[in-house]
C-alpha positions in Angstrom: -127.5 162.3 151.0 -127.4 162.1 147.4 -124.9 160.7 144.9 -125.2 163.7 143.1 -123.8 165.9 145.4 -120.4 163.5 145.4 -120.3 163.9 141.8 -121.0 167.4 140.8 -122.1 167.5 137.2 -119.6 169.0 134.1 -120.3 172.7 133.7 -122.0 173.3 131.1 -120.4 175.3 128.4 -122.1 178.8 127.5 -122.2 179.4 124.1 -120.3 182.7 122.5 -122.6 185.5 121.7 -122.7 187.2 118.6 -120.6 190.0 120.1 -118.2 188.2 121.4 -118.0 186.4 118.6 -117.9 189.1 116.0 -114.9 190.5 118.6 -113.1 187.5 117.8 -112.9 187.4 114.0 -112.0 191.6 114.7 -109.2 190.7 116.4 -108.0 187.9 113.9 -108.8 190.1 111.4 -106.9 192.6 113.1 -104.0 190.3 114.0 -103.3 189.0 109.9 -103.4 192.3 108.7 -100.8 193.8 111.1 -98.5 190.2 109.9 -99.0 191.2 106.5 -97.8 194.3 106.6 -94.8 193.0 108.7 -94.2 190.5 105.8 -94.3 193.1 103.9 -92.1 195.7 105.5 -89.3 193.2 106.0 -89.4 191.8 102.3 -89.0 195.6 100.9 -85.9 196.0 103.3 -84.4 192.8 101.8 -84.9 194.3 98.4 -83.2 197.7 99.1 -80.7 195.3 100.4 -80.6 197.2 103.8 -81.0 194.0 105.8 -78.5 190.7 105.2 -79.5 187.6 107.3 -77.1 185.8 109.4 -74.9 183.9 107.1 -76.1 180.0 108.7 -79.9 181.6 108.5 -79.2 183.3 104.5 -79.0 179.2 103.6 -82.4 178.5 105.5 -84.3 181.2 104.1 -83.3 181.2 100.8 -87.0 180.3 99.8 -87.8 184.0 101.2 -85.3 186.2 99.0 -86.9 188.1 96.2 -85.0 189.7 93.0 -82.7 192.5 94.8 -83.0 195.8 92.9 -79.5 197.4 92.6 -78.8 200.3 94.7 -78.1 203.5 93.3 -74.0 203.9 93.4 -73.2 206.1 96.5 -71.7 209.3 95.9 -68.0 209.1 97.4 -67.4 211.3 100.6 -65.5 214.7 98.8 -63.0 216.9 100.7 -65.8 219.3 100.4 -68.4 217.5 102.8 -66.6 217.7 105.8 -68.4 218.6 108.4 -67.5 220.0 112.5 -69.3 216.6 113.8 -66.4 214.7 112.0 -63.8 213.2 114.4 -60.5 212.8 112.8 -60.7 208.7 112.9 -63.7 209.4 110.8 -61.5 211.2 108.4 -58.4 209.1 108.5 -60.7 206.1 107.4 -62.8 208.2 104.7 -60.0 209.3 103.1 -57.4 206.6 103.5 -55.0 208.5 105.4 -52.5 207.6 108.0 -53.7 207.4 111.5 -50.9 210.5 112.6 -51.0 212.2 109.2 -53.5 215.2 110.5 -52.2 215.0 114.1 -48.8 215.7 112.7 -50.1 218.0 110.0 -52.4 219.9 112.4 -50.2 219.8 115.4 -52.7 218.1 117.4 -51.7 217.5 120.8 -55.1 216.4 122.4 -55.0 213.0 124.3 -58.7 212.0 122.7 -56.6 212.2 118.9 -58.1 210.3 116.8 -61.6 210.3 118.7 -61.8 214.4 119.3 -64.4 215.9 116.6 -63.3 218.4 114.7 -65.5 221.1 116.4 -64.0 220.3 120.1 -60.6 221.2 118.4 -62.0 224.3 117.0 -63.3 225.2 120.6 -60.1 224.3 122.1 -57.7 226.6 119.9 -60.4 229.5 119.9 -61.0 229.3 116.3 -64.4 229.0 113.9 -64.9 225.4 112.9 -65.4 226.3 109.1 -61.3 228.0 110.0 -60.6 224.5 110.6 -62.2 222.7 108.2 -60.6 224.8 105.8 -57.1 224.0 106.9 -58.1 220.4 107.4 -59.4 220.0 103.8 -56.4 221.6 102.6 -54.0 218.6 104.1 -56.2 216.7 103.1 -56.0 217.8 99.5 -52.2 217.9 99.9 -51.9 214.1 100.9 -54.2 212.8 98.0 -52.1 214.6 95.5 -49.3 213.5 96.5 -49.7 210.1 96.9 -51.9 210.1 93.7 -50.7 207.4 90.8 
């Protein structure tokens, strides 16, 4: 017996071939684009100001933040909007009403009050949701004029 079969020589390393290696640097190539465009994404949500770090991490990436452009004001939610997908907490919070003022207004007896949408009442009372609407905007209207300053 030999020594050499005791000690079994290192294996050799193979080197790449030009595919393989060409396949590489795609896939790198590949792998920074689809990070830049990530950067990229993320930093233009920042600027619309859509997306707010976590207060602690807002300190740590300060480095990161870019000149915010200011959003255009949003149009205030109108009596006129109101739509049947619209549950009446929806409403009470939009508009700044009491939590019972529509219930008591409407003569709402439904259990789900405030979380029933305005088209389940409409089916409940065999009505059109637009007949609804319509009386629900005009309460509406009546509390903000009468609490107006």
């Amino acid at each position: 017996m030999t020594t050499e079969s005791a000690n079994p020589s290192p294996q050799k390393k193979t080197p790449l071939t030009k595919r393989q290696t060409i396949a590489i640097l795609g896939i790198c190539a590949l792998l920074g684009i689809v990070i830049g465009l990530f950067v990229t994404d993320i930093a233009s949500v920042r600027r619309m100001n859509a997306l707010t770090p976590h207060r602690h991490a807002r300190d740590f990436f300060s480095f990161l933040r870019t000149p915010r452009q200011a959003l255009p004001p949003r149009s205030p939610q109108t009596v006129q909007n109101t739509q049947a997908w619209m549950t009446f907490d929806y409403l009470n919070k939009t508009f700044g009403l009491p939590s019972a003022y529509l219930q008591k207004t409407l003569h709402i007896t439904d259990a789900q009050y405030p979380n029933l949408s305005i088209k389940k009442l409409a089916t409940e009372r065999h009505l059109s949701a637009t007949t609804v609407i319509t009386s629900i905007e005009t309460a509406i209207r009546s509390y903000t004029t009468s609490t107006a300053p």
